[in-house]
N, C-alpha and C positions, 0 to 999 in steps of 0.2 A: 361686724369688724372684718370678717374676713372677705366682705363682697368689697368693701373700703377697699383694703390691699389688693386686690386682684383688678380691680380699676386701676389705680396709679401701678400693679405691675405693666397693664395693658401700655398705659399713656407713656410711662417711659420705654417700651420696647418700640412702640411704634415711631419716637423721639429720635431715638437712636439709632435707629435703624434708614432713616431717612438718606437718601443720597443727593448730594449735594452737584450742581451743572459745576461743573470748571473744564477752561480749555485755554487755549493760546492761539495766536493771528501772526505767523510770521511776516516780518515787517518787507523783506526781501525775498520774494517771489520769482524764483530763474529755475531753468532749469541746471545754472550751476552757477553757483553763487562766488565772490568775490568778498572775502571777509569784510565785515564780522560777519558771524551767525545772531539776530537781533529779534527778537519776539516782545510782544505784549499780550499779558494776561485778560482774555475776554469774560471773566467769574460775572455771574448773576445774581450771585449772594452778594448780601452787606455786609455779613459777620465774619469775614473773612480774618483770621489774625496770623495767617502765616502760611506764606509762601517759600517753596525751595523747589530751584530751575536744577536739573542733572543732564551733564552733555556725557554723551558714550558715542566710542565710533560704533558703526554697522556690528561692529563682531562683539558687543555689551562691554569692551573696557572702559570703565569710567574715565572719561578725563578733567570734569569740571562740577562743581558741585557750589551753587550759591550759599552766603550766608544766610543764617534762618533770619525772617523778618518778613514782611509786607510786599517788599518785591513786585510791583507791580508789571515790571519788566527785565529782561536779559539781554545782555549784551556780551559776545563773546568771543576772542580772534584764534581760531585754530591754528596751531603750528605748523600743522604738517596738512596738506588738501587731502581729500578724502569724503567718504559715506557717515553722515554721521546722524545721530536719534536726538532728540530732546525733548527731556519729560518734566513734566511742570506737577508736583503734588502742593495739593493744597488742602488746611487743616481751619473748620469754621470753630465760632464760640463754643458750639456744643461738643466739641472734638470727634465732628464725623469729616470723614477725609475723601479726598478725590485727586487721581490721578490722569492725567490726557499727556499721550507720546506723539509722536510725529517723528518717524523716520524716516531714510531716503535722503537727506538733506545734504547736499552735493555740494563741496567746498571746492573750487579750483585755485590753482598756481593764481 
């Protein structure tokens, strides 16, 4: 019995513990962009159930945050030009998670 449980503790740690690819393809490639800021999700998983895109300028203040959901993409017009980050976290069926940022991203007038 107890070699039983210490197998399936193995199988699920190892489960769990797995990390999952995700990342993003900015759609608009400059060295200083012209709103929006426009991305798509490049994930290599299938069991993806949920995506959430967060925009923060250079200096980490939030200014934008997607609804939770699928999200395969962002779309998003900055008010003010500026340095800005955007970080794509993503959560699979088994609920391991993964995060890809991308900062530097140069909005102009």
């Amino acid at each position: 019995m107890k070699r039983n449980l210490l197998v399936v503790f193995l199988f699920v740690a190892i489960s769990v513990g797995k990390a999952q690819n995700c990342g993003f393809n900015l759609l608009s490639d400059s060295v200083c962009l012209l709103s929006p800021i426009q991305a798509a999700a490049n994930d290599t998983a299938a069991n993806i159930v949920e995506r959430i895109w967060f925009l923060s300028n250079c200096s980490s203040t939030l200014i934008y945050t997607s609804p939770v959901g699928l999200n395969p993409n962002f779309s998003n017009v900055p008010l003010v030009a500026g340095c800005y980050c955007l970080l794509l976290k993503t959560i699979n069926s088994l609920g391991d998670t993964c995060a890809y940022q991308q900062c530097n991203i140069v909005v102009c007038d």
